[in-house]
Each structure stands twice: as structure tokens, then as C-alpha cells.
C-alpha positions as CSV (number, residue, x, y, z in Angstrom):
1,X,-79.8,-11.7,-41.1
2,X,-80.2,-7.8,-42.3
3,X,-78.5,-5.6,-43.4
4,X,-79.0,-2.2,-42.6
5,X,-77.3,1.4,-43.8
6,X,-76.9,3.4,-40.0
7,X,-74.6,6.4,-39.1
8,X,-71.5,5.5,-37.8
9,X,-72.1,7.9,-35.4
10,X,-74.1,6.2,-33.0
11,X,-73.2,3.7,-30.3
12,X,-73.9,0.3,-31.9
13,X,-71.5,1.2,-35.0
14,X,-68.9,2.5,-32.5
15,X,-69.2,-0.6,-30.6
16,X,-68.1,-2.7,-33.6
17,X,-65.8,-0.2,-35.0
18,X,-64.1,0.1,-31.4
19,X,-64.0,-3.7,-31.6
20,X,-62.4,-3.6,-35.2
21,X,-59.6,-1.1,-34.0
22,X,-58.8,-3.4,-31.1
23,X,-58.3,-6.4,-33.6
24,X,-56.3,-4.3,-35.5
25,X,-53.9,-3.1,-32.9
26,X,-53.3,-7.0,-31.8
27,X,-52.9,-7.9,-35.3
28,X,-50.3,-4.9,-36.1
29,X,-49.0,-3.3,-33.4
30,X,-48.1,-0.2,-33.0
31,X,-49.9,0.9,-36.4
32,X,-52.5,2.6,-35.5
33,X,-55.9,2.2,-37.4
34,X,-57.5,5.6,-38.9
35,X,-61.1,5.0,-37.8
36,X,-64.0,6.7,-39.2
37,X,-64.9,10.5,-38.3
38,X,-68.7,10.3,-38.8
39,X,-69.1,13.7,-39.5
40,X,-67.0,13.8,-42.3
41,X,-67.8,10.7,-43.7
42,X,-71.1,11.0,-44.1
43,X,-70.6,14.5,-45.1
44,X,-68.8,13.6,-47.8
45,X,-71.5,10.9,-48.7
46,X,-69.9,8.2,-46.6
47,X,-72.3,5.5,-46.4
48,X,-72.1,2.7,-43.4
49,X,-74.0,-0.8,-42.7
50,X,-74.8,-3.2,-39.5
51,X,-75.8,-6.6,-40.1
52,X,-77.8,-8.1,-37.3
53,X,-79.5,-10.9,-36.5
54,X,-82.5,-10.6,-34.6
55,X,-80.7,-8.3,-31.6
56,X,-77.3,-9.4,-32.3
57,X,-74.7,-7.2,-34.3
58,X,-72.9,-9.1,-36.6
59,X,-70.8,-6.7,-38.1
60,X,-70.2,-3.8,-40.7
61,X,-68.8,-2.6,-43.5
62,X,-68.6,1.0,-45.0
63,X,-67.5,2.9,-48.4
64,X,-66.9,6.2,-49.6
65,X,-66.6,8.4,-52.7
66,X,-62.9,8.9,-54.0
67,X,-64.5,10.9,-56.3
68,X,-67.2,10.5,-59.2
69,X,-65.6,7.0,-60.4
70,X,-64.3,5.3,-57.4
71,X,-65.4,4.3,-53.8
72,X,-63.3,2.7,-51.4
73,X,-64.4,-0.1,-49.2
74,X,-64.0,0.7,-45.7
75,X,-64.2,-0.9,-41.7
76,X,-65.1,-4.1,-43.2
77,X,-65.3,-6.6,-39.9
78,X,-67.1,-9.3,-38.6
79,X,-67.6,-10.3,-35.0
80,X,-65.4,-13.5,-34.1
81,X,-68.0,-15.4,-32.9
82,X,-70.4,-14.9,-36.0
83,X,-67.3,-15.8,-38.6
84,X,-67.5,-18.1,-41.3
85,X,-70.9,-17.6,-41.9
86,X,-71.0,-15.9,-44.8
87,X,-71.7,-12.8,-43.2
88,X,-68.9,-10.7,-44.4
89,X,-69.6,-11.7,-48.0
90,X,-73.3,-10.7,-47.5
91,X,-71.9,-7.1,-46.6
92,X,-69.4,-6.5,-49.1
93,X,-72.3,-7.5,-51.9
94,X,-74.2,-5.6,-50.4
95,X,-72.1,-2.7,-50.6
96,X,-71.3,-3.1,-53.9
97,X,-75.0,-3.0,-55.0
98,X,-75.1,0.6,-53.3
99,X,-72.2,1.6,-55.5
100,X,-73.5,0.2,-58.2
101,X,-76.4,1.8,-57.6
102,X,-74.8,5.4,-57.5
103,X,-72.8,4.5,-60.6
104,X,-69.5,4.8,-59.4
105,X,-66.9,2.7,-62.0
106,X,-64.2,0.7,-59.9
107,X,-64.4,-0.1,-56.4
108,X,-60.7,-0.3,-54.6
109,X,-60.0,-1.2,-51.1
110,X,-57.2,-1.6,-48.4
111,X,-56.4,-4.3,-46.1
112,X,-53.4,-6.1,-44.2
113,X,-50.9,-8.4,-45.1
114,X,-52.3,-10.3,-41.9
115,X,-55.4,-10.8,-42.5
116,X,-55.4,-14.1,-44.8
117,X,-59.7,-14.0,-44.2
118,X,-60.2,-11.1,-45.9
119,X,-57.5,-11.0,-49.1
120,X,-59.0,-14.9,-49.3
121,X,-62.8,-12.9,-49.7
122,X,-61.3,-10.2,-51.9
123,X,-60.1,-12.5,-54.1
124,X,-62.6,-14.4,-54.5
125,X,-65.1,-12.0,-55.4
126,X,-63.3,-11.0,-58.3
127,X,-61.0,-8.2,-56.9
128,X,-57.4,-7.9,-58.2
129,X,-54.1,-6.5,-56.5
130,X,-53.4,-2.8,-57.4
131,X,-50.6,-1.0,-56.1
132,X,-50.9,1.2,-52.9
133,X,-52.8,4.3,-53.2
134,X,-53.4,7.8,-51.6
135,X,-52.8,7.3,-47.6
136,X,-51.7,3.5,-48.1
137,X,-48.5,4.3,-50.3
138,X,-45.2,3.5,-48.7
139,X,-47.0,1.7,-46.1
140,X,-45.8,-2.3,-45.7
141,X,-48.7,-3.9,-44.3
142,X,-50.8,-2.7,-47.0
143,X,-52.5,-4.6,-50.0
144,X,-54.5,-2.8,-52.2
145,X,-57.1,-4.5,-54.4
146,X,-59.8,-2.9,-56.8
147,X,-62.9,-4.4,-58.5
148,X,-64.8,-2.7,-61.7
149,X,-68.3,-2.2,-61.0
């Protein structure tokens, strides 16, 4: 398996981000995921990975700059037939290499109250609950978790 940093941009990352949102939408109706505008995220130095093996996407994961301490994990999903695997584990470390390596501080991150999977990964990569923050506040699906770097 590689890993391998891409623009969100182009099709193969909006085939698994389209894929992402539809899992989303089943999982919590009716609350609509915020997707990714490329543009902005990688102007704002966004940065966005594929795993593939051979041919065959995987999945992605993404962060970006809060601000000079903190980056937030983003889009972090995992085709269902590749799960359990290890795959989403090998993208989050590998994300938090790339943050280590631009010095950000703390990592934090957002997911769902119904997804079991990836609180179960959070957690056991060292990542503690934090309450809701900027967009996620007042929102009741939301568990927030953050990680020093």
C-alpha cells in the first residue's frame, strides 16, 4: 500500500470524498457533511492523501492549519471493502508525520457519535475528548478529540 499527498481537486479524491459524503448522509440524515472546497483548502495550505494499492483507492485522509499551533484532521475514510486492514491507521500516522513535520503543536479533530470505528482508532492512538470547537459547537453528533504532537 502507498500513500500519496494529491489535490483534492481532482477526480480520484472526489470519487472517495463523494463516497465519504454518501456514508455520512446514511449514517446522519439530514446533516449534511461540509466537504472540502479544494481551492481554499489547499490555499490555505490544506494538505490531502490517497492510499492505493496497486490501482485500487483505498481511501483518504486530509488536515489543515487552524493556525500556527493546531491542524485539524479532516475527510478521514476508508473504502468498505478495504476495512480492517489497517489502512486508516496507516493514513492518520501518516498524517501526523506531515504535521509533525511542519511543527504544528496539537492535532484536534471531529467525528460522529456513530461512527464506533473511528472514536475506537482515535482513541487508541492516543487522542483524548475535548469539547466542541469552532463550527462543531452546539452541534450533537459531534465528538471532538485532540492529540499533542
Amino acid at each position: 500500500m502507498k500513500i500519496t499527498a494529491i489535490s483534492p481537486a481532482i477526480e480520484i479524491a472526489s470519487a472517495l470524498l463523494r463516497e465519504l459524503d454518501a456514508e455520512l448522509e446514511a449514517r446522519y440524515p439530514g446533516n449534511p457533511s461540509r466537504g472540502i472546497d479544494a481551492v481554499n483548502f489547499e490555499r490555505a495550505g490544506g494538505y490531502f492523501v490517497v492510499a492505493q494499492d496497486k490501482d485500487r483507492l483505498l481511501g483518504c485522509g486530509a488536515f489543515r492549519p487552524l493556525n500556527d499551533s493546531y491542524a485539524e484532521i479532516k475527510r478521514m475514510f476508508v473504502r468498505p471493502v478495504a476495512r480492517h486492514r489497517g489502512i486508516a491507521r496507516s493514513i492518520l500516522r501518516h498524517l501526523e508525520e506531515e504535521i509533525r513535520r511542519r511543527k504544528f503543536r496539537s492535532i484536534v479533530l471531529e467525528t460522529g457519535h456513530r461512527q464506533p470505528e473511528a472514536i475506537g482508532l482515535y482513541e487508541s492512538e492516543g487522542y483524548f475528548p475535548i469539547p466542541p470547537f469552532l463550527d462543531y459547537v452546539g452541534n450533537p453528533v459531534s465528538r471532538c478529540y485532540a492529540k499533542k504532537t
